[in-house]
Every structure is written in C-alpha cells, then in structure tokens.
SEKOLRO-25227 format. One record per residue: residue in one letter; x negated, y negated, z of N, C-alpha, C in turn. Coordinates in steps of 0.02 Angstrom, whole numbers, plus 50000, padded with zeros to 5 digits. Each point is the difference from the previous one (the first is absolute). Example, Ala and Ser with C-alpha at 12.3 -4.5 7.8 and 13.67 -1.06 7.14 Angstrom:
BEGIN
a493405028450390500454994150000499554994050000
s500184994749964499584994150003500394994550037
***
This chain:
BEGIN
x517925359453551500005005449950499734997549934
x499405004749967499684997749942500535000549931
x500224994449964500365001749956499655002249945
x500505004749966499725005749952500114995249916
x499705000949960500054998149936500644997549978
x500335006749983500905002749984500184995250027
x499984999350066500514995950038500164992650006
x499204998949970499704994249988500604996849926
x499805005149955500474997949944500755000750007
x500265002250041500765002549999500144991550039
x499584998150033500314995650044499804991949934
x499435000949973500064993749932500515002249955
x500185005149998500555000449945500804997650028
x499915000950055500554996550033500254994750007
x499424996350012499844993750017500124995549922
x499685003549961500144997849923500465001149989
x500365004850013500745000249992500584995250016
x499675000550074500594992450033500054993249970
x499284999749983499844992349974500234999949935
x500295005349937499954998249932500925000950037
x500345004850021500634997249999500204993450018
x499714998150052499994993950012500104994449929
x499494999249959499804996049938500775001949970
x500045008450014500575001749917500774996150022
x499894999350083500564999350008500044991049978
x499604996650022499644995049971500574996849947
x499415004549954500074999549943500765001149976
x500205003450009500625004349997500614990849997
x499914999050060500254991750036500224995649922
x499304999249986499604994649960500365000849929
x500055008349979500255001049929500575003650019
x500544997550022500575005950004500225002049945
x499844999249948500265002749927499315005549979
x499875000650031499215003749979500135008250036
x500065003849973500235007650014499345000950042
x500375004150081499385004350028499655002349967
x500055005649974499485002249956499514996549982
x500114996649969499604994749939499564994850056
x500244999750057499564996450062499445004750036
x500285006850012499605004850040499214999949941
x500325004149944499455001149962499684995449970
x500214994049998499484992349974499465002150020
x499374998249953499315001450015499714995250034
x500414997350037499784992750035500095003550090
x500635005449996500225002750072499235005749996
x500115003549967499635007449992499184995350016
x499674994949980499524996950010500075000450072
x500424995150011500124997950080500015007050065
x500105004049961499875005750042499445001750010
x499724999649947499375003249998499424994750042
x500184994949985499614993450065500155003950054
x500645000850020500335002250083499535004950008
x499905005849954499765007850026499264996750023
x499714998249941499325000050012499704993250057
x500324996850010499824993050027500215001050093
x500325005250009500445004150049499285004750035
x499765003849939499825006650015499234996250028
x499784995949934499314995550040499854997650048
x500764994950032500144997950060499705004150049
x500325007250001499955003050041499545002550014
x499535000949970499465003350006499294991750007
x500234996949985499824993550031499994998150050
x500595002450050499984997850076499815004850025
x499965006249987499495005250046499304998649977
x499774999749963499314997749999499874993850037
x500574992949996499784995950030499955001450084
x500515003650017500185000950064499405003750026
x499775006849968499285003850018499304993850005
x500024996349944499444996050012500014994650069
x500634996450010499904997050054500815001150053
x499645004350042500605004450036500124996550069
x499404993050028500224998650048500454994749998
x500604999750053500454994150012499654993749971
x499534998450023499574995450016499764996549924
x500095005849954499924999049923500684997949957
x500314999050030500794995749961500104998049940
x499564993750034500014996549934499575001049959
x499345000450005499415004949948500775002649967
x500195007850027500405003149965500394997249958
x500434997950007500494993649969499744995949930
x499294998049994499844994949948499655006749958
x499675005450029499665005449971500545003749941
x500585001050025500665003349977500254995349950
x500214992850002500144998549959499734995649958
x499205000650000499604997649942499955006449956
x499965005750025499895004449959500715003249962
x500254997150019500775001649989500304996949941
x499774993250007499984996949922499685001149951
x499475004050022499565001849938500275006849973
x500305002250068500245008449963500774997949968
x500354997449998500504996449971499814997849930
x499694995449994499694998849921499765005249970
x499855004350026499585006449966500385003849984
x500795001850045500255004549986500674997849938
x500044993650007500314995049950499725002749928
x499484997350011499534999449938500205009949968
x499725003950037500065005449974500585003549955
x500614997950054500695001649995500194996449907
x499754994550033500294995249903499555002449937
x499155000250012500035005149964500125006749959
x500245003350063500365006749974500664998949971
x500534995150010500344997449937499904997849954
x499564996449985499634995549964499815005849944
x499835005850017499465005549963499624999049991
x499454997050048499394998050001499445007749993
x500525005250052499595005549987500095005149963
x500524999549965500345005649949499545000249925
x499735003849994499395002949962500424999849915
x500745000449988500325000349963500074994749947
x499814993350034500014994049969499504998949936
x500244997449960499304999449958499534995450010
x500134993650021499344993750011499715006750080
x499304995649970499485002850054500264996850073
x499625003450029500044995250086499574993950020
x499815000149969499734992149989500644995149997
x500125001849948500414994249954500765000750068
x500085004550017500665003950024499854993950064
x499375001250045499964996450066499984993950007
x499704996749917500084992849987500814997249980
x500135004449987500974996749983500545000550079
x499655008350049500244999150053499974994050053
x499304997449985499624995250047500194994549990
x500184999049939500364993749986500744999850007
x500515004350021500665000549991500104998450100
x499475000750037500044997750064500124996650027
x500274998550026500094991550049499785001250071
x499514996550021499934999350077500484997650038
x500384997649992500514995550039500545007350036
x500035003449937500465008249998499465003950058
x499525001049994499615006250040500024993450061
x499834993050022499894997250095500965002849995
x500494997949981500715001550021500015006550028
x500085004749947499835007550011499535000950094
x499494997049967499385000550089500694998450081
x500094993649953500324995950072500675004050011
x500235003749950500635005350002499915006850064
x499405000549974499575007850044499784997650058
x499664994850002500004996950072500465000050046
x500524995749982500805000250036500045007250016
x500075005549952500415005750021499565002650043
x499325000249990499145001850045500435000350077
x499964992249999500144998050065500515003050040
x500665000749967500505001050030499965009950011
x499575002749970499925009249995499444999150048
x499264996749971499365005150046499764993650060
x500514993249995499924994850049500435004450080
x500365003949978500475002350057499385005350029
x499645003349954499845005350005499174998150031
x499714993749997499374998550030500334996450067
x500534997050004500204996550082500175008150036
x500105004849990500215006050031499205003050025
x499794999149939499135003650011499604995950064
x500364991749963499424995950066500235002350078
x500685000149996500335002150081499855006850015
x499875005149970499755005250030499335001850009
x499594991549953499505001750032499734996750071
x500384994249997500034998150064499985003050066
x500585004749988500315006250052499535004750023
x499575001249946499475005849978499344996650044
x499944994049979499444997850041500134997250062
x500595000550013500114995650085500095008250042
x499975005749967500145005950018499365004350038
x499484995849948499345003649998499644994650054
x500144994050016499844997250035500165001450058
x500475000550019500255004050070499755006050005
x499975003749955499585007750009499384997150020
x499794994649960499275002350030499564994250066
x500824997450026499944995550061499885005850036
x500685004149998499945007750045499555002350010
x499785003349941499455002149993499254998950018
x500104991950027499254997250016500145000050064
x500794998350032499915002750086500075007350021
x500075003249968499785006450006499435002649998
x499394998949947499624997450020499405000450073
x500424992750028499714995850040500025004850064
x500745003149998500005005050075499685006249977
x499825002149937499395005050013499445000149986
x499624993849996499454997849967499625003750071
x500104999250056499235004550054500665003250041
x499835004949992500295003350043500044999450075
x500274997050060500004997250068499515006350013
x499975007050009499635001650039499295003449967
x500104994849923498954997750013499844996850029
x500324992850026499754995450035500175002550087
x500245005249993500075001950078499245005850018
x499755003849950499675006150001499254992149976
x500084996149959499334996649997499974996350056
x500334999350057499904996450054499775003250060
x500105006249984499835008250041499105000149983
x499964999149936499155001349963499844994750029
x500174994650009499574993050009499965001250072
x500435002550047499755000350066499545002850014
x499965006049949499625004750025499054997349996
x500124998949937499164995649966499804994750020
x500554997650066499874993350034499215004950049
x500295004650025499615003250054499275002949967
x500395003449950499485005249950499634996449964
x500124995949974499414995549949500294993149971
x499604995550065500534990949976499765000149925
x499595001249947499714997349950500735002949944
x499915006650023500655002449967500644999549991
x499984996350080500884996250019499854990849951
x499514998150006499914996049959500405001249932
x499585003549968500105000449940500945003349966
x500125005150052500675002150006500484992250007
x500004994850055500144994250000500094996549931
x499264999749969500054997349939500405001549957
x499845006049986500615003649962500755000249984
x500094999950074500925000550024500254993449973
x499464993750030500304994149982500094997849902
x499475003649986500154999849925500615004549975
x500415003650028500415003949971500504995149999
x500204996950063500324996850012500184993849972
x499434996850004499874992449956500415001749927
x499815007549987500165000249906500695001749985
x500225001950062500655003049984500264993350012
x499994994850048500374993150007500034996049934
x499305000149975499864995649916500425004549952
x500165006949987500045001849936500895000450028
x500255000150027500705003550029500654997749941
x499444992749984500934998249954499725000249954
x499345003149958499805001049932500355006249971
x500174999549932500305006349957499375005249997
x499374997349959499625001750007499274997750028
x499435005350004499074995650025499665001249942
x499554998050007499345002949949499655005850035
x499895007149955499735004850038499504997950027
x499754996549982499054999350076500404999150048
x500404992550005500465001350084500165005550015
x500035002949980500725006350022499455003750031
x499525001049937499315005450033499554999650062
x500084990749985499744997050068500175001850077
x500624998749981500345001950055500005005750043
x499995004549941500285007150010499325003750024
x499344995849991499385003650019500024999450067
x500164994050050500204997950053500395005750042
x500494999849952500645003450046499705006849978
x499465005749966499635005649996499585000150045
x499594994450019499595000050055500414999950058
x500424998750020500335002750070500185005450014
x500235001749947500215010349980499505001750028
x499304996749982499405007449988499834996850090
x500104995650055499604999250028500505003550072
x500624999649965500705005050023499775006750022
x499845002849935500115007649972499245002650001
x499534996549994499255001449995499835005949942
x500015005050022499945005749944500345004849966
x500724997650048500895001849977500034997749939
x499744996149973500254995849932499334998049959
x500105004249943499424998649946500244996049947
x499894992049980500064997749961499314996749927
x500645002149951499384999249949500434996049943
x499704993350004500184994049949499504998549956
x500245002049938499595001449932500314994849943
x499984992450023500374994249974499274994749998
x499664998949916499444996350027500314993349971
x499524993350016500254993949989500334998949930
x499785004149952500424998949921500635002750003
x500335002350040500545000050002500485000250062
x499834991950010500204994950054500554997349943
x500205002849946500524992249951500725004950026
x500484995149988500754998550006500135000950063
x500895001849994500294997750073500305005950005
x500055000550064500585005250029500364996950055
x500475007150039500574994850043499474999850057
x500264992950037499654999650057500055007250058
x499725001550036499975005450030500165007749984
x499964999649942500485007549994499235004749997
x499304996449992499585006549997499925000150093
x500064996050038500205002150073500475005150017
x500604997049955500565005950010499635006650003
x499974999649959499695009049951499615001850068
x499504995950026499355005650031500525001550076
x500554994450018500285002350051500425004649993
x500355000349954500395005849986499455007850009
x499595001249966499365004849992500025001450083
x499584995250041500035000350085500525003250036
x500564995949981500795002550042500075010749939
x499794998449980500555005949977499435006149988
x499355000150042499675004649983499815002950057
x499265006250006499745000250054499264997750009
x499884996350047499244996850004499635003450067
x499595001549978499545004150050499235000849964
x499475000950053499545001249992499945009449975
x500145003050013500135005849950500384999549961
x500494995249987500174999949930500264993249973
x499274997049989500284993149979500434997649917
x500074993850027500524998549937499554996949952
x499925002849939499614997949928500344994649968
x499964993150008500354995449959499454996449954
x500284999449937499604996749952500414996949969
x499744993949987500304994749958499444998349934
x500414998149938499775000749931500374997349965
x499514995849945500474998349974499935002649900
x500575001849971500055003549946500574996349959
x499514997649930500444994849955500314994550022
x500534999049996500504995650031500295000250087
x499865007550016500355001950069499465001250051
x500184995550071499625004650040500185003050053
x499725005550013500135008550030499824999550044
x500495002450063499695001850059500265008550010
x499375003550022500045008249998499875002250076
x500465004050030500025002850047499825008650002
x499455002750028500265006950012500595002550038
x500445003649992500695000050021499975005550063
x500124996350058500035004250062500494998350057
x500885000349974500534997450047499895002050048
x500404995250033500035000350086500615004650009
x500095002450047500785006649997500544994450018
x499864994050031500524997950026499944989949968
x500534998149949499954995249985500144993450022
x500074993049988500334996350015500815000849974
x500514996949987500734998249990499854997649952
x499544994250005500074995849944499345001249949
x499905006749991499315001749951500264997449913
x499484997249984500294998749922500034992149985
x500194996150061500534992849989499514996549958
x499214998650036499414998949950499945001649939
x499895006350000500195000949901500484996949963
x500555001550045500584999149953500064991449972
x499634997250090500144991549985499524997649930
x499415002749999499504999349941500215001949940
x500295004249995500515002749904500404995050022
x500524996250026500494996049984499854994449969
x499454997750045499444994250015499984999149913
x499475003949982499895000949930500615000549954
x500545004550013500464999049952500204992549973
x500084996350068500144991649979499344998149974
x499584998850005499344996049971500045004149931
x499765005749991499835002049917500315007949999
x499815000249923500045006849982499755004850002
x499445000550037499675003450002500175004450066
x500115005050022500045006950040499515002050050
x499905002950051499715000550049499975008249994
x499235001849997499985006649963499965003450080
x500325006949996499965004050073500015006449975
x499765003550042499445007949983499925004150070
x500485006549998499995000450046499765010249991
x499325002550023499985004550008499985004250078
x499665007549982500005002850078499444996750015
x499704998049968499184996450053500104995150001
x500224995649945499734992349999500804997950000
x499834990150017500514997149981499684993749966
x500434997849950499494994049972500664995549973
x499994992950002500424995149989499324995049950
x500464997349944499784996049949500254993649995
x499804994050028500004992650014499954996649918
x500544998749946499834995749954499774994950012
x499504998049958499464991450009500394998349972
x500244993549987500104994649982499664995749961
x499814997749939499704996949958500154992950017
x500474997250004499924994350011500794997050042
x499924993450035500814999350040500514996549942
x500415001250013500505000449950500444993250042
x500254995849973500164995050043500715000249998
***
C-alpha cells in the first residue's frame, strides 16, 4: 500500500515524539530538582523534536526512493551503503537547518544583515556536535528503516523465488504445447502422401519438419530468441501449412530484414499461427487469410475469423501460456482484438535481455 503524505507525517511526529520523551525522561533522571515543565519546554527538547520530525520524515522518504531504485534482493548491500551515505548528509543538513532557525538565521527582524548573521552562525558550530548528532540518527536509522529494509529484502526474495517457479511452470507448459501432437501426426499424413506425389516436395517438406524440430530442442530452456530466429523458424513451420493446405491457406508476411531487431518468447509466434489452424475453417472455398506484421514495438499476427462449430477442451491454453509468459519477463502486455471478421494478437518485442 502506497503511503499517503498525512500519514507519512503522523507517523514522524510520533516517532519524534517517542524519542524526545525518552531525552525528557532522561533528562528529568539527571536534574531531579528541575520542574517538568521547565524540561519539556527547554529549547534544547523542542529542538530535539524538531531533529525527530524532520530527520524521521526524510528517512522515510529515503528508503522508498532507495528501495524503488534498487528493488532487487540481490541489491542489499548497494542498498545499505546508498541509504546510509546519504543519510548522513541528510542529517547534517537537517541539523544545520534546524539550529539555524534558532539561531534566527532566518528571521528578517534582526538588524545585522545576513551576511554578518551566517558568519556568527558558522562560527558558533562545532563539527564534533553535527558527526554525534549523524552517528545518533544512524543508530535510531538502523533500528526503524534497518527492520524495515531486512523485511523488504525477504519479501523480495519470496517475490522472486515466486516468479521463478511461475516461470519454471510456465516454461513446461510451454514445452507440452509448443506443437501440437496431431501436427506431427497430420504432417506425417502430408509426407506420405508427397512421398508418392512428388519426392522433390517430400524432400523439401523433410527439410522443413526437421528444422521445426531442431529449433524447438535449442530454444526450449530460453526466456527469450531474437526475432529473425523466431521468423526463421516460423517461415519453415508456414511452409508446411502451405504444402498441407495448398490453397486452403493464404499467407502474407510483410516483415522486411530492418526489422529483424529484438527478442520475443521462443515459440509463441508458432503458437499464434497454430492456434489460427486449430480454431478456424480452412478450405479451398474459404481459405484462411493469415498475415503477419510487424508495427512499432509489437508483432501482429491477423486472422480472418471463421470458427469451427465444434472446439477443442483445451482452446485458449496457448494464448493464455504467452500473456503469463510475458507477465514474468516484462511489462509490457500482449495486445488481443477480437472482431466479427478478424482476430488479431500483438507479440511485444523486446529491446534488449534483461539479465
């Protein structure tokens, strides 16, 4: 939950709170002849508060920035020396500020100029007072936002041993629908047939099959490929469609070599054209229009939309495994478009692997 401003301060004023009773009670010890009163309101407590509020409120907004900048487990200690180098500096600063505003460094009321005013403040300083003060805020640092970064590192741990298993799952899931068993049962049907009908063509069908295969064994435990593979591939596994389907299936790939750059998931533009196959109707009076394209960052594969009356059980698992797929790797979304004619799915590229 994003904390809100208000809440931000209610919880330094607290915190400043605890810590100056603390001192008064202290104090209190030290001078037992010294009236409460006269301890609470000392401009030495009312100071000390004002360190607590503001040195509290900085903190805090210190470890969410640090925590946003380096959010993995893996960044600890980065985190750790990042937090409290800057931590000493926001400590002296907020020192420095605080004693001026007793001091009346900024009270316009005074008669010497501010010149003269910042040269008498500057000299009434002691460094020895602002490292104590530091090494004071440190201690308490530790013991408030030290609890509060060992909590962050363990959930991020959790967070990433979470996403790792998702996306172990997720890659053998995957693996059992990367070809569907009865392409390789229906391409073994085509290859008999072109054994008889045309060896040059069973040749080349041969060639083909074995490249589908080869690519799916190499890429299987990659997160992601470089689109030329993918395209590579996928021209392969298009040429069996078309030598399948002959004039059942019109394909039109409008992808020229300049935009061969980044990565996508291994197989998922296979997914897509099998999904298109299984879930449509292919015929020579009414073949299936697939085009692949690629637009900005995403690339599109477009179906004219012509269901079959009767589906698989498991229609969808492909899509669905490719949005998951992506949810773990990046942020980016898997665009889907679904009218009465067309159907079209949007493949985010990948700029670069993220390690």
């Amino acid at each position: 939950m994003k904390k809100t401003p208000f809440k931000a301060i209610i919880q330094a004023l607290l915190a400043s709170l605890v810590i100056t009773i603390y001192f008064v009670v202290v104090a209190k010890l030290d001078h037992n002849d010294v009236p409460w009163i006269s301890i609470i309101f000392h401009p030495n407590m009312v100071r000390g508060l004002l360190y607590g509020f503001f040195l509290f409120l900085g903190h805090s907004y210190l470890s969410k920035w640090v925590g946003s900048k380096y959010p993995s487990s893996k960044d600890f200690g980065k985190k750790m020396i990042v937090f409290y180098s800057v931590s000493f500096f926001l400590t002296i600063l907020v020192v420095f500020i605080v004693n001026a505003f007793f001091f009346g460094l900024f009270n316009p009321g005074i008669t010497q100029n501010f010149q003269q005013r910042f040269h008498q403040f500057i000299h009434q300083q002691r460094v020895a007072y602002y490292f104590q003060t530091a090494m004071i805020s440190w201690c308490i640092s530790m013991i408030f936002f030290g609890f509060y970064f060992y909590k962050r590192f363990k959930d991020y741990q959790i967070k990433e041993s979470h996403q790792e298993k998702q996306q172990i799952t997720a890659q053998f899931e995957s693996l059992k629908n990367q070809l569907d068993p009865h392409f390789l049962f229906n391409s073994l049907n085509v290859l008999n047939g072109l054994i008889e009908e045309s060896p040059k063509k069973a040749s080349m069908f041969t060639t083909d099959l074995s490249k589908i295969y080869r690519y799916v064994l190499e890429q299987k435990d990659k997160s992601l490929v470089s689109l030329q593979d993918e395209l590579t591939f996928s021209r392969a596994y298009l040429n069996l469609l078309s030598l399948r389907f002959e004039a059942g299936i019109q394909i039109d790939l409008q992808i020229n070599a300049e935009q061969h750059t980044g990565f996508i998931l291994p197989l998922s533009l296979q997914l897509l054209i099998e999904n298109a196959i299984k879930h449509n109707i292919i015929s020579v009076r009414k073949p299936l229009l697939l085009k692949i394209y690629r637009k900005n960052n995403y690339l599109y594969v477009e179906n004219n939309l012509q269901k079959k009356k009767v589906l698989h059980d498991h229609s969808g698992i492909g899509l669905k495994n490719i949005q998951e797929r992506y949810a773990i790797l990046s942020n980016l979304s898997v665009h889907l478009q679904e009218t009465d004619i067309l159907f079209s799915v949007g493949l985010p590229i990948i700029n670069e692997i993220v390690s």
